[in-house]
VEXMAR-423025 format. One record per atom (N, C-alpha, C, O): residue in one letter; x, y, z. Coordinates in pm, whole numbers, padded with zeros to 5 digits, always signed. Layout:
N
aXYZ/...
***
This chain:
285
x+12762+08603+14063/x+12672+08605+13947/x+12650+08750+13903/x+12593+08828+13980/x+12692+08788+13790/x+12613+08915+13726/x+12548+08953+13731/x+12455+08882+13692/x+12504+09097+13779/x+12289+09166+13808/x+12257+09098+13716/x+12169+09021+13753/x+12291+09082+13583/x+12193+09059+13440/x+12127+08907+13443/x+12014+08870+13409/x+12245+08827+13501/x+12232+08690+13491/x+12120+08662+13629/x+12022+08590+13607/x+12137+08713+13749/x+12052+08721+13838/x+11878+08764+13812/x+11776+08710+13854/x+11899+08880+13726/x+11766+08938+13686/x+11650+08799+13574/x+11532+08764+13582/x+11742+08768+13500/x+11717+08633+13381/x+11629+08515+13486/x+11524+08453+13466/x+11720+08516+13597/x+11647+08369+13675/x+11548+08452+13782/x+11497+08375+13864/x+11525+08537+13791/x+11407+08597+13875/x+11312+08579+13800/x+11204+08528+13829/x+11346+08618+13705/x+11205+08678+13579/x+11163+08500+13545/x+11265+08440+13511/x+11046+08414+13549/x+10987+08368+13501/x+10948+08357+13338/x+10977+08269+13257/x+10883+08464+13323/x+10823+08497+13177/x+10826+08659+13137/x+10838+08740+13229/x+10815+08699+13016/x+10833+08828+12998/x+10701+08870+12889/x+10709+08856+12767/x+10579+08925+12962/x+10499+08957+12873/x+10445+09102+12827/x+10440+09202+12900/x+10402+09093+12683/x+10354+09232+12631/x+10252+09260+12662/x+10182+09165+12697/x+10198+09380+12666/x+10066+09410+12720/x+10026+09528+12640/x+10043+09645+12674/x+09973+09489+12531/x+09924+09563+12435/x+09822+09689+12458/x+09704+09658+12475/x+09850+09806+12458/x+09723+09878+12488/x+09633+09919+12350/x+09682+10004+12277/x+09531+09873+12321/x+09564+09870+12219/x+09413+09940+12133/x+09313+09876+12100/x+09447+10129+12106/x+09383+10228+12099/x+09324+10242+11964/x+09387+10265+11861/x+09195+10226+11977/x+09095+10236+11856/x+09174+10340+11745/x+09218+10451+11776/x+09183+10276+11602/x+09262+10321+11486/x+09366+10360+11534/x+09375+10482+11542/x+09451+10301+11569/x+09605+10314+11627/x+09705+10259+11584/x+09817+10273+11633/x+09668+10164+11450/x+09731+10057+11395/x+09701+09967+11474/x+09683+09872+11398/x+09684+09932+11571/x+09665+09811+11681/x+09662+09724+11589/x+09764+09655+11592/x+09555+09682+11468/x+09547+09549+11383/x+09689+09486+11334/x+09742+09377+11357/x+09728+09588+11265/x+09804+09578+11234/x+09979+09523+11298/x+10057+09436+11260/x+09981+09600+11383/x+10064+09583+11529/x+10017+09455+11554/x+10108+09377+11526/x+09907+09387+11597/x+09880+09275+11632/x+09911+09149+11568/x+09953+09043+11616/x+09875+09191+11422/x+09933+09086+11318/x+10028+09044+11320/x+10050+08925+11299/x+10149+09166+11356/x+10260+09149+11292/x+10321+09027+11456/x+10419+08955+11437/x+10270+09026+11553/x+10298+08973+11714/x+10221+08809+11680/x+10255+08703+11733/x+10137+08823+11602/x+10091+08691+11631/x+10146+08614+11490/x+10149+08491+11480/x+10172+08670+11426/x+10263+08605+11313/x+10380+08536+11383/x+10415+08425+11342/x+10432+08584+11469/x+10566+08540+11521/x+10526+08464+11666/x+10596+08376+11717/x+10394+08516+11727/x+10432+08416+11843/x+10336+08305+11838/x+10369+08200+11893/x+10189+08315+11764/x+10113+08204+11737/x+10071+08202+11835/x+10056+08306+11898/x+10029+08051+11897/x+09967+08057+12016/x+09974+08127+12179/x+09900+08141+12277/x+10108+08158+12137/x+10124+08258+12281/x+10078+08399+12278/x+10109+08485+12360/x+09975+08417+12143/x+09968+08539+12121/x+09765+08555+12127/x+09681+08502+12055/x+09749+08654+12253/x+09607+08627+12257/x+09566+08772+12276/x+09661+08850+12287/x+09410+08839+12282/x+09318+08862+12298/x+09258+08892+12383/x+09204+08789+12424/x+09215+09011+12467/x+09093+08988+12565/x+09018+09136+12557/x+09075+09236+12515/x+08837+09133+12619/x+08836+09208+12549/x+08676+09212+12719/x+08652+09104+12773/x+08615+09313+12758/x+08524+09269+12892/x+08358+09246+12826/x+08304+09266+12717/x+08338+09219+12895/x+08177+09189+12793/x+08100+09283+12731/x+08017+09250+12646/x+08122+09427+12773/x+08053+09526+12732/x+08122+09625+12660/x+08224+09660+12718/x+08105+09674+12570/x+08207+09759+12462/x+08257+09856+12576/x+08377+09884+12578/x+08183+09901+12658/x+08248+09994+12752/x+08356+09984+12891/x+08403+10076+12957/x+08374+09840+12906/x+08405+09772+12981/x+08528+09798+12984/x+08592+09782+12880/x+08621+09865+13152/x+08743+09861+13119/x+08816+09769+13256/x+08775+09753+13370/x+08960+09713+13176/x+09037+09639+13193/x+09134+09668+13293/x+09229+09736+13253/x+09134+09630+13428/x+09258+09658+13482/x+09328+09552+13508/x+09324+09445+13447/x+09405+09585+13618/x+09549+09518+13686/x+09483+09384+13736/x+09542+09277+13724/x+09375+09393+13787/x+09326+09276+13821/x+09272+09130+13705/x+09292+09009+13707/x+09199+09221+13615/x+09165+09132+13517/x+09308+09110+13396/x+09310+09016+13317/x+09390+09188+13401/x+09513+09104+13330/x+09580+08959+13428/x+09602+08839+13408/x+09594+09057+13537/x+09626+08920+13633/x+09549+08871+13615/x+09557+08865+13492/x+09426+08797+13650/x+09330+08701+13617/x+09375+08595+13534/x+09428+08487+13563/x+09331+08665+13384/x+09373+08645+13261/x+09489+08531+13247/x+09477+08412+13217/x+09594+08601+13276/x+09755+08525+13265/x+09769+08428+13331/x+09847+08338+13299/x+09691+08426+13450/x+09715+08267+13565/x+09579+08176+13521/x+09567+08065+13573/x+09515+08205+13460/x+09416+08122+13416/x+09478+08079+13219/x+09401+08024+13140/x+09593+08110+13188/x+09633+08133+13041/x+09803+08154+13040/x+09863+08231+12965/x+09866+08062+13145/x+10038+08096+13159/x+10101+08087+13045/x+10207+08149+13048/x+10071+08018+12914/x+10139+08001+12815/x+10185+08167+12740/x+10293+08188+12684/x+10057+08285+12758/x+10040+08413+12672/x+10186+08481+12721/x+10244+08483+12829/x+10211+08526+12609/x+10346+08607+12632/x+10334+08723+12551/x+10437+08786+12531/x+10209+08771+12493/x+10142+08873+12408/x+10011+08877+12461/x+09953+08768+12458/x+09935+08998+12519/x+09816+08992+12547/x+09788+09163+12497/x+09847+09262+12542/x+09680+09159+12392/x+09632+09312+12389/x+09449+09299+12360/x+09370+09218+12311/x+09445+09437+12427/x+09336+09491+12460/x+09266+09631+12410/x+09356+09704+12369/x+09167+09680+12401/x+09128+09773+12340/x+09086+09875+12461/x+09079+09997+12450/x+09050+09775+12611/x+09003+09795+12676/x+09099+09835+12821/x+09047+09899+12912/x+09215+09799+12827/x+09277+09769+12893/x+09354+09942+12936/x+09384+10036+12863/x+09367+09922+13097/x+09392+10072+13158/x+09517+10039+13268/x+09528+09943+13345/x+09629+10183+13239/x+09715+10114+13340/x+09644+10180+13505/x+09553+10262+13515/x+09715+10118+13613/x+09856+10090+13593/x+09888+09898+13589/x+09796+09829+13632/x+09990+09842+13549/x+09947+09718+13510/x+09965+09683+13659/x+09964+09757+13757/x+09990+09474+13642/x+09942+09429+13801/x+10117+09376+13800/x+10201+09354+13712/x+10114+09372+13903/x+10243+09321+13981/x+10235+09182+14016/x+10152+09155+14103/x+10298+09094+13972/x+10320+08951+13942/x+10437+08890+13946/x+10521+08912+13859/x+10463+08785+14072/x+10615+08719+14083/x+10660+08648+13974/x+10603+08555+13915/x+10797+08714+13946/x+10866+08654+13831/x+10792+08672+13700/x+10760+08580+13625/x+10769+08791+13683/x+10666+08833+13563/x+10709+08950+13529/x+10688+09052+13595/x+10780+08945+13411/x+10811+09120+13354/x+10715+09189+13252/x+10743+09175+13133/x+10623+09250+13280/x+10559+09346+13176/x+10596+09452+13116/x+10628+09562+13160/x+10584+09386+12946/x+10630+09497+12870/x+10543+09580+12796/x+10531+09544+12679/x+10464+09703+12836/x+10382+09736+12818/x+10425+09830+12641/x+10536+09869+12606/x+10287+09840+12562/x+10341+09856+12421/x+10170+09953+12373/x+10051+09925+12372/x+10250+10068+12342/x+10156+10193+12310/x+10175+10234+12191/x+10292+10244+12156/x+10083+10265+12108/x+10094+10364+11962/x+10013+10493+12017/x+09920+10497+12097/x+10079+10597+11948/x+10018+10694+11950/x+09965+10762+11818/x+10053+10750+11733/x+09859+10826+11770/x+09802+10891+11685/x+09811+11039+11666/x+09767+11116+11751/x+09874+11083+11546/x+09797+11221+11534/x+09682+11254+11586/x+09607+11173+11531/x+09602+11332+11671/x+09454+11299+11677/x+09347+11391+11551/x+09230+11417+11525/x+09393+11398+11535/x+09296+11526+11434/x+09322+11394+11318/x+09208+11358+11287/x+09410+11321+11253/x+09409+11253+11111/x+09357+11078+11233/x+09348+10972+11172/x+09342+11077+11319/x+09284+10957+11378/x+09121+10978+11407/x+09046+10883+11383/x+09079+11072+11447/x+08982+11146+11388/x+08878+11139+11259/x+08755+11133+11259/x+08977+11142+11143/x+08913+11129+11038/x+08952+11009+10984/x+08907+10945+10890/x+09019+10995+11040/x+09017+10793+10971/x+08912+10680+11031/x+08882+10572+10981/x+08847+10765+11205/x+08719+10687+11223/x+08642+10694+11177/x+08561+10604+11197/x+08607+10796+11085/x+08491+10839+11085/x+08472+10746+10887/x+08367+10727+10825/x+08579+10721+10856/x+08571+10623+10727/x+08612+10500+10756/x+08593+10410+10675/x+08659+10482+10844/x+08644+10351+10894/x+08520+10302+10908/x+08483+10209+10836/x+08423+10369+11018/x+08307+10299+11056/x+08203+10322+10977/x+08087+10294+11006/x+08245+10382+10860/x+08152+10404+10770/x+08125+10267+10662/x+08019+10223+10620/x+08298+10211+10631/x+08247+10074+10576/x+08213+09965+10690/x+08145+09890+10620/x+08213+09939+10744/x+08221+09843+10817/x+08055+09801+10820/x+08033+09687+10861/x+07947+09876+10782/x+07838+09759+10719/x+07710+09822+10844/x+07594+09782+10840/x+07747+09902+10925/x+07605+09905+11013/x+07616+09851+11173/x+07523+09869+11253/x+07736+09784+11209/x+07723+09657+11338/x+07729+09752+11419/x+07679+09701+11520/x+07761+09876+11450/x+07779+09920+11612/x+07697+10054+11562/x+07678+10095+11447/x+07655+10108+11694/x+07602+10217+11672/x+07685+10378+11623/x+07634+10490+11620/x+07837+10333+11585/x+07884+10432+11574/x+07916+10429+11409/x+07921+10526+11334/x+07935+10304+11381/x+07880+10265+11164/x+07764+10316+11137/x+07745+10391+11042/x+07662+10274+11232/x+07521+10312+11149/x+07495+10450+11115/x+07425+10497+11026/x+07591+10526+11234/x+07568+10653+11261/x+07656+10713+11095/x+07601+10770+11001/x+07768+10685+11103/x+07872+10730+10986/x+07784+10676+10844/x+07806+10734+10737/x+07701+10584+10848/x+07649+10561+10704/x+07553+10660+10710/x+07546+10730+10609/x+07471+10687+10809/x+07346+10820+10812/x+07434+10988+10733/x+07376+11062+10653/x+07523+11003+10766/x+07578+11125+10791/x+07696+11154+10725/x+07770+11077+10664/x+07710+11300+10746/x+07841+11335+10630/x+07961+11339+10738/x+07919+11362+10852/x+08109+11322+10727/x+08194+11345+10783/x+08166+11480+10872/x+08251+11480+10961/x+08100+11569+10880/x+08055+11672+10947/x+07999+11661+11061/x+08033+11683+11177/x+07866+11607+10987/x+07783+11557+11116/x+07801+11476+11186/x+07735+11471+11289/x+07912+11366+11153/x+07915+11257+11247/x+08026+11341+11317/x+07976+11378+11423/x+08159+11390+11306/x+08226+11444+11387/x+08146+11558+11474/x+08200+11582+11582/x+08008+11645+11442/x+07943+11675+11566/x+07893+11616+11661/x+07887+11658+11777/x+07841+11477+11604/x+07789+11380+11697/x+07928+11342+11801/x+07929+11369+11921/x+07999+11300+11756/x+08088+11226+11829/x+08174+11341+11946/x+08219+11305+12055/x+08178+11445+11904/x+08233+11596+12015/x+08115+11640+12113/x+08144+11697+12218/x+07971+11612+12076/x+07864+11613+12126/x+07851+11493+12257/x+07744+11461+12308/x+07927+11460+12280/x+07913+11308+12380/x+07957+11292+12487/x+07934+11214+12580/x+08062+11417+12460/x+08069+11453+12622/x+08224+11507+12641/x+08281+11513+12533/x+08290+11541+12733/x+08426+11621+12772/x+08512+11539+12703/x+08558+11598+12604/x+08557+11412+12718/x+08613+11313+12679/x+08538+11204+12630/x+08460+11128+12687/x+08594+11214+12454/x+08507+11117+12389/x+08611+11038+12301/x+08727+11022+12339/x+08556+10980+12164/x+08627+10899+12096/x+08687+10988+11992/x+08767+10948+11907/x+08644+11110+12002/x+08735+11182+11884/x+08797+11332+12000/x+08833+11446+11968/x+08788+11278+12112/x+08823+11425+12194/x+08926+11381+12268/x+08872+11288+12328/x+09043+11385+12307/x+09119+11380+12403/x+09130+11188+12492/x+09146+11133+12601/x+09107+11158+12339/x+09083+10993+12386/x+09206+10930+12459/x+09210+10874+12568/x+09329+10958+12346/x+09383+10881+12385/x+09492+10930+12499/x+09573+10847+12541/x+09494+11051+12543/x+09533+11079+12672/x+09416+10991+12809/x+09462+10949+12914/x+09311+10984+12783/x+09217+10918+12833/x+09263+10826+12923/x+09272+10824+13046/x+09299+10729+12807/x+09333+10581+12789/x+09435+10601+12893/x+09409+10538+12995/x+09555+10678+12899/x+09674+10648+12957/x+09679+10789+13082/x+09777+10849+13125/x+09539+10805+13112/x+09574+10850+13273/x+09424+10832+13334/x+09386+10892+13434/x+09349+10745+13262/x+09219+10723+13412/x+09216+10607+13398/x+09204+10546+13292/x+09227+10558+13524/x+09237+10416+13560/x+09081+10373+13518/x+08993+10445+13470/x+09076+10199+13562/x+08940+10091+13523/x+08878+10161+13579/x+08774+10177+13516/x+08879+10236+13697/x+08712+10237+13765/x+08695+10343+13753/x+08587+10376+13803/x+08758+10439+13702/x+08730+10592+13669/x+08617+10623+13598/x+08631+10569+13488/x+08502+10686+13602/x+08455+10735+13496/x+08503+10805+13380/x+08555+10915+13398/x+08496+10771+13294/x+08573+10802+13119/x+08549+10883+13094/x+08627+10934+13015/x+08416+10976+13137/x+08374+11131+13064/x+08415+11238+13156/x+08359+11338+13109/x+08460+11264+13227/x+08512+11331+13315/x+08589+11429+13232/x+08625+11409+13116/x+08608+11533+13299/x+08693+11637+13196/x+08858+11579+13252/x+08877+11496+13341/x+08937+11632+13192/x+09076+11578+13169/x+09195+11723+13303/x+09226+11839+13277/x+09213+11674+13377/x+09259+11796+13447/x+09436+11811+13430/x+09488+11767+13327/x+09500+11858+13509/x+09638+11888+13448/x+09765+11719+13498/x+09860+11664+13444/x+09663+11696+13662/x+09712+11598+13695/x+09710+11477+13623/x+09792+11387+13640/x+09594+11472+13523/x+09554+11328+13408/x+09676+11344+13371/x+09770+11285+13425/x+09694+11457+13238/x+09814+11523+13168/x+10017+11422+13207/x+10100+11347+13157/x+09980+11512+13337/x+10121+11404+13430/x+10131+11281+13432/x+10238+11223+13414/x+10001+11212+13458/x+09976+11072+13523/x+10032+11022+13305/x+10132+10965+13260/x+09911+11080+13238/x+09963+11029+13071/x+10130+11015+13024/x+10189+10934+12952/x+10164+11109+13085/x+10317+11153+13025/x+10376+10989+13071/x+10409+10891+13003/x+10371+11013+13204/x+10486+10873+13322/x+10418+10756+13254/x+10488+10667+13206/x+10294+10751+13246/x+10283+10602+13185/x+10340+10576+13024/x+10386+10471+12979/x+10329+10650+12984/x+10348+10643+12834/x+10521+10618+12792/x+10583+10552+12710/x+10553+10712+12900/x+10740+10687+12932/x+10786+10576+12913/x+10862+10527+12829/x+10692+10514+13062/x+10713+10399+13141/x+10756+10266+13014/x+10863+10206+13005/x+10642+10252+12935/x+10620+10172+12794/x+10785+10122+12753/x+10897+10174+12752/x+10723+09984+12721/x+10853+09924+12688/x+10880+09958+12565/x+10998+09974+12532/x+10752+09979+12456/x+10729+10039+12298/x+10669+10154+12297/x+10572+10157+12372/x+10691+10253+12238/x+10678+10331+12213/x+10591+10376+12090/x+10631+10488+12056/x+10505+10341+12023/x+10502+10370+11836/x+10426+10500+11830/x+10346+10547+11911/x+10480+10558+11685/x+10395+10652+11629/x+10323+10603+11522/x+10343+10506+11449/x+10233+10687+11523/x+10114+10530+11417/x+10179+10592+11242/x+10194+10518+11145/x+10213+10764+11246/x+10272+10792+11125/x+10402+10748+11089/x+10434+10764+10972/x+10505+10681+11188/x+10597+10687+11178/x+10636+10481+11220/x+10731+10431+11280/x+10548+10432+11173/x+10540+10277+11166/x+10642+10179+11172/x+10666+10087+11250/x+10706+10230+11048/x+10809+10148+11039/x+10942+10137+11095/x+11009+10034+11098/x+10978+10263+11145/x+11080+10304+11286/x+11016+10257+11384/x+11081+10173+11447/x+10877+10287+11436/x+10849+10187+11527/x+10815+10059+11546/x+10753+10026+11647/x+10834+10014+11499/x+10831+09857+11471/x+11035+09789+11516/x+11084+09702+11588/x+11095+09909+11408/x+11252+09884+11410/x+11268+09874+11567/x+11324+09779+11621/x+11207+09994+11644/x+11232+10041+11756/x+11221+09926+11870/x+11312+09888+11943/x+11109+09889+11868/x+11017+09745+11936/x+11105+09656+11907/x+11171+09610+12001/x+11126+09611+11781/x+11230+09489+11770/x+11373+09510+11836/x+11432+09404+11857/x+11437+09621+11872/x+11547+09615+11931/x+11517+09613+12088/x+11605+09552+12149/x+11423+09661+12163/x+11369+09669+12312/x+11334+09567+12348/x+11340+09535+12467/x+11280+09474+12234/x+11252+09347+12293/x+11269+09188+12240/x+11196+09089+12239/x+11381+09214+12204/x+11511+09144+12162/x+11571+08999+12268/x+11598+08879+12262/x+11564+09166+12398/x+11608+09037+12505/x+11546+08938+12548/x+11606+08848+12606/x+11406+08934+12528/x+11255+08856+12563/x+11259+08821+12482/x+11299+08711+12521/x+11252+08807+12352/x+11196+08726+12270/x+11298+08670+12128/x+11312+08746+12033/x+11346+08569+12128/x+11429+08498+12025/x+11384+08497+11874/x+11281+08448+11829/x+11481+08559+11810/x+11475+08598+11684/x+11367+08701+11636/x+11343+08699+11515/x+11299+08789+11712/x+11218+08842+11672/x+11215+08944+11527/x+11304+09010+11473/x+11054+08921+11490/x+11009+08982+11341/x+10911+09026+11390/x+10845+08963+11472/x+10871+09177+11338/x+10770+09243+11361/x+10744+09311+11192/x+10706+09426+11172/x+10773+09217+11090/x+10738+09243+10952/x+10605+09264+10954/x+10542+09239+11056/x+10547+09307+10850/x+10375+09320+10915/x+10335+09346+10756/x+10417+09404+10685/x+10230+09310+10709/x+10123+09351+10597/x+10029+09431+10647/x+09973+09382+10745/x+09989+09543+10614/x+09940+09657+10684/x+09750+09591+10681/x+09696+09538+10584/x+09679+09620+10828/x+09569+09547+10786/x+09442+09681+10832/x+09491+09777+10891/x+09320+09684+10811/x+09212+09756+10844/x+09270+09935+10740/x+09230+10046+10774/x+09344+09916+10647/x+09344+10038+10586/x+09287+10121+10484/x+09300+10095+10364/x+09211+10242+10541/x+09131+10324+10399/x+09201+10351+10328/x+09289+10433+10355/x+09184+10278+10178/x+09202+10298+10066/x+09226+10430+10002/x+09153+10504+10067/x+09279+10492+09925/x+09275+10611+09875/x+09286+10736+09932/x+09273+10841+09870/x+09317+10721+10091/x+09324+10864+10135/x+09482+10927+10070/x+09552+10850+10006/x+09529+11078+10094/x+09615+11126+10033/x+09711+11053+10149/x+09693+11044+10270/x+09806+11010+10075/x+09982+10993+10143/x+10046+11030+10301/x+10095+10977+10402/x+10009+11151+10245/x+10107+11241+10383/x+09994+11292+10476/x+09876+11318+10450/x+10071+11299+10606/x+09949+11353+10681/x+09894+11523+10650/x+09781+11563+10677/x+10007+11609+10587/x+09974+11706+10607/x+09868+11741+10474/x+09801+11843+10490/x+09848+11671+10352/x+09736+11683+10274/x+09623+11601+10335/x+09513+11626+10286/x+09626+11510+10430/x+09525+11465+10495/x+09417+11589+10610/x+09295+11604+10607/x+09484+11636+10669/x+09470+11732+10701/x+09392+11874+10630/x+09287+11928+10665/x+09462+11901+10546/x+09410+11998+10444/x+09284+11934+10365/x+09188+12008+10340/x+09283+11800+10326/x+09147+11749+10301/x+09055+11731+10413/x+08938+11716+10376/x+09078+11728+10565/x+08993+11729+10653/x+08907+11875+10670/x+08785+11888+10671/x+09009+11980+10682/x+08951+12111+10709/x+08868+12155+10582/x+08769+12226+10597/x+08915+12105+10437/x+08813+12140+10328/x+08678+12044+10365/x+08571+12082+10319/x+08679+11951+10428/x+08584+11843+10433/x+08466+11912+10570/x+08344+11927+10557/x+08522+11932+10651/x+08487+12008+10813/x+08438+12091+10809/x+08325+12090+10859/x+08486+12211+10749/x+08499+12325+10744/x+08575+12341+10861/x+08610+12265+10951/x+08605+12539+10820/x+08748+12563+10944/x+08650+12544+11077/x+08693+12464+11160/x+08535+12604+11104/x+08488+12601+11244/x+08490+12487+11315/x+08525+12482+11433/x+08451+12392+11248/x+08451+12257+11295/x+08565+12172+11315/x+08594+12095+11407/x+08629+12206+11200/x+08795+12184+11247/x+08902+12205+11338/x+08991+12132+11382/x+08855+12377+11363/x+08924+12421+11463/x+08903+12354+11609/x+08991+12320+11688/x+08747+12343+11625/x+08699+12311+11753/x+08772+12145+11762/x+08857+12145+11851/x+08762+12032+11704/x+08812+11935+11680/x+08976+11963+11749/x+09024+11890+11835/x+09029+12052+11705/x+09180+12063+11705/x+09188+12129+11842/x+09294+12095+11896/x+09127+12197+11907/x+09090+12290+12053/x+09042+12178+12129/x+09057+12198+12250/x+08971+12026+12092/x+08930+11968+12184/x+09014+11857+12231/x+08986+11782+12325/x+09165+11851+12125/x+09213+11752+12113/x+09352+11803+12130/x+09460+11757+12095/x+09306+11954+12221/x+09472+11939+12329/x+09555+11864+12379/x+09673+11855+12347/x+09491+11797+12474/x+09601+11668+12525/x+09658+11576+12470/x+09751+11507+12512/x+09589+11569+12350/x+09652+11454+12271/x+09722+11489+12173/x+09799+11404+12128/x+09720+11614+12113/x+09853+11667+12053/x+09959+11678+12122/x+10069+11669+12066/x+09947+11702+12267/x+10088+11731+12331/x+10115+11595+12362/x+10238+11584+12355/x+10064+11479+12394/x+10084+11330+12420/x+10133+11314+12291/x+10237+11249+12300/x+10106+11345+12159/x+10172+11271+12042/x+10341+11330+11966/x+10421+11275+11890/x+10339+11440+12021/x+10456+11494+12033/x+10535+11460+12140/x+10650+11484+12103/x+10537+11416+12253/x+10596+11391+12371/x+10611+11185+12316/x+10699+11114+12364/x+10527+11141+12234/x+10572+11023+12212/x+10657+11011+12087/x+10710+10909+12044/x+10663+11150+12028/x+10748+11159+11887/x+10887+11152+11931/x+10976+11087+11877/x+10899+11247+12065/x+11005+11268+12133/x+11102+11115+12192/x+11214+11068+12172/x+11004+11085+12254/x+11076+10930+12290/x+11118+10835+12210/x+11202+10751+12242/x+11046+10844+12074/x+11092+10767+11989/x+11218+10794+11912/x+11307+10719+11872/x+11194+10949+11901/x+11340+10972+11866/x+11443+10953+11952/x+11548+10930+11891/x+11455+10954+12069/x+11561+10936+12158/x+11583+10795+12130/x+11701+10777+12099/x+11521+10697+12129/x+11584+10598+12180/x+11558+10507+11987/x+11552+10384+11996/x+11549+10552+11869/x+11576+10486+11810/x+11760+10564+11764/x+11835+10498+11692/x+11801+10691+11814/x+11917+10740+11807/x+12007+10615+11930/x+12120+10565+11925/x+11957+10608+11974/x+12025+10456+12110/x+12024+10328+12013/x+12100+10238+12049/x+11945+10303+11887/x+11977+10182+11847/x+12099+10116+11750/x+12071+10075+11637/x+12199+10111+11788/x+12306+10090+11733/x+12297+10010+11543/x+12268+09892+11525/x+12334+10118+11414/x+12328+10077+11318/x+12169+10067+11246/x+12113+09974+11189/x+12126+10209+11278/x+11955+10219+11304/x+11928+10224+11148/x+11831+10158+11109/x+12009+10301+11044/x+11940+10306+10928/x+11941+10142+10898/x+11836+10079+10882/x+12045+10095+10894/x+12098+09986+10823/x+11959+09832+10862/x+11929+09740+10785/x+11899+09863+11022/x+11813+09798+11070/x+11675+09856+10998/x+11598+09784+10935/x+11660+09967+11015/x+11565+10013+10944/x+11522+09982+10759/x+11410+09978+10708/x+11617+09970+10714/x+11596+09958+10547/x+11578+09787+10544/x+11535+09742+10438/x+11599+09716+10624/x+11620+09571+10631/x+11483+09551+10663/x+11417+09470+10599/x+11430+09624+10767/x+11302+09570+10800/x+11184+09638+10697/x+11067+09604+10710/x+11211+09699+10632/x+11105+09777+10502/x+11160+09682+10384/x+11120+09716+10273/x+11246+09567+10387/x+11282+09488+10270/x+11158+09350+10330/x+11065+09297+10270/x+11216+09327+10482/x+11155+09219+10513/x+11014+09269+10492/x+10950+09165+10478/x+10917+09385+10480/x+10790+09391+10492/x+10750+09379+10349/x+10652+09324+10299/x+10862+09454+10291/x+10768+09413+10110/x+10775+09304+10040/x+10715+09280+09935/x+10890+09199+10128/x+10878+09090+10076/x+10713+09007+10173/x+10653+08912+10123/x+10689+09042+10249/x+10593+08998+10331/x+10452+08981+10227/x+10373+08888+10211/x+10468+09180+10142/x+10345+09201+10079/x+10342+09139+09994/x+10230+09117+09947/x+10462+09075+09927/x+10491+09039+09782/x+10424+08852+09803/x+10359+08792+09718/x+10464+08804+09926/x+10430+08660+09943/x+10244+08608+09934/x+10212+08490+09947/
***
């Protein structure tokens, strides 16, 4: 028998494991997974907004829910759980952090008042709420988050300062990832995902109608930017950009992987322009 054909009858089921990082596209990303898998496509989330997710509570999860073959989380921390005849395909976006940054801070501004971090953005100018939110501690939601996410485990305390070993532990997990996405660079990652996980999943579409998006910001990131620092001012900007070391070098190190391996996808433009046809026919329906 062939390794490949051997590996096929080991494996049971093959599931995604969404990590899935506040304004990261995640909605969007999600849409486009449950469009295609429907009921195998779920949700979980711990009772307390602060509540984080490990190896144990995914396992949980999946043997109490065998049908899920898509599971994402907002909450969820690796490293994942080890499960017979169970392949996890773990699936990451990464953010500019400085333009993820300022897309929370208008995000939670419409959203009406429900959490204490809307009420805060309707009180306040893009200024003040980005002091509030750098004010909260070493590692926050606009500081070095999403390196966070991908090197302190569930039981870690989250505010902890970020040391060089986090840094390492971020890189290998983020590697590790069966998907890769850049949240600026969407639609290659999406192309990218659909060819990695091809072998799991029959006929796959990751067409998507873009969902949770502010209206009217400028185009490109780099006038986004230039409207942030006119908006900030430079001091405040700078510090923002000084606090959000690790996650500039995490979003470049995931720019990197993506380029490697959508250069591995055999006939990449030709996949690529197909799947920006399949999405505007998506918008058009």
């Amino acid at each position: 028998m062939k390794p490949g054909n051997l590996f096929k009858r080991m494996v049971k089921r093959s599931v995604c494991v969404h990590f899935h990082i506040f304004k990261n596209a995640g909605s969007t990303v999600d849409w486009a997974f449950e469009r295609k898998l429907g009921r195998a496509f779920r949700t979980v989330d711990g009772a307390a907004p602060g509540d984080r997710l490990g190896a144990d509570a995914i396992e949980n999860f999946l043997r109490k829910h065998p049908a899920t073959r898509y599971l994402s989380s907002h909450q969820f921390r690796f490293p994942l759980p080890v499960m017979k005849r169970t392949l996890f395909l773990p699936i990451l976006f990464i953010r500019h952090p400085i333009d993820r940054a300022l897309s929370i801070y208008a995000f939670e501004k419409r959203q009406g008042g429900i959490t204490p971090g809307s009420r805060k953005a309707e009180q306040t100018t893009p200024a003040e709420y980005t002091r509030w939110r750098l004010d909260q501690g070493a590692v926050a939601v606009l500081a070095d988050f999403q390196t966070s996410v991908l090197s302190f485990e569930a039981g870690e305390a989250p505010g902890r300062p970020i040391e060089p070993a986090d840094v390492r532990r971020a890189e290998r997990n983020l590697a590790s990832c069966a998907v890769v996405g850049v949240v600026e660079r969407l639609d290659e990652s999406l192309v990218c995902a659909e060819h990695a996980l091809e072998p799991h999943f029959k006929d796959i579409d990751l067409a998507y109608v873009p969902q949770n998006v502010t209206r009217g910001r400028p185009a490109t990131i780099e006038d986004r930017l230039e409207l942030g620092r006119a908006t900030l001012g430079s001091s405040l900007m700078d510090e923002l950009t000084e606090r959000n070391g690790n996650d500039t070098h995490l979003c470049l190190k995931a720019n990197e992987i993506l380029d490697s391996r959508l250069d591995s996808i055999p006939d990449c433009e030709r996949r690529l322009a197909d799947f920006k046809a399949r999405c505007a026919r998506l918008v058009r329906s």
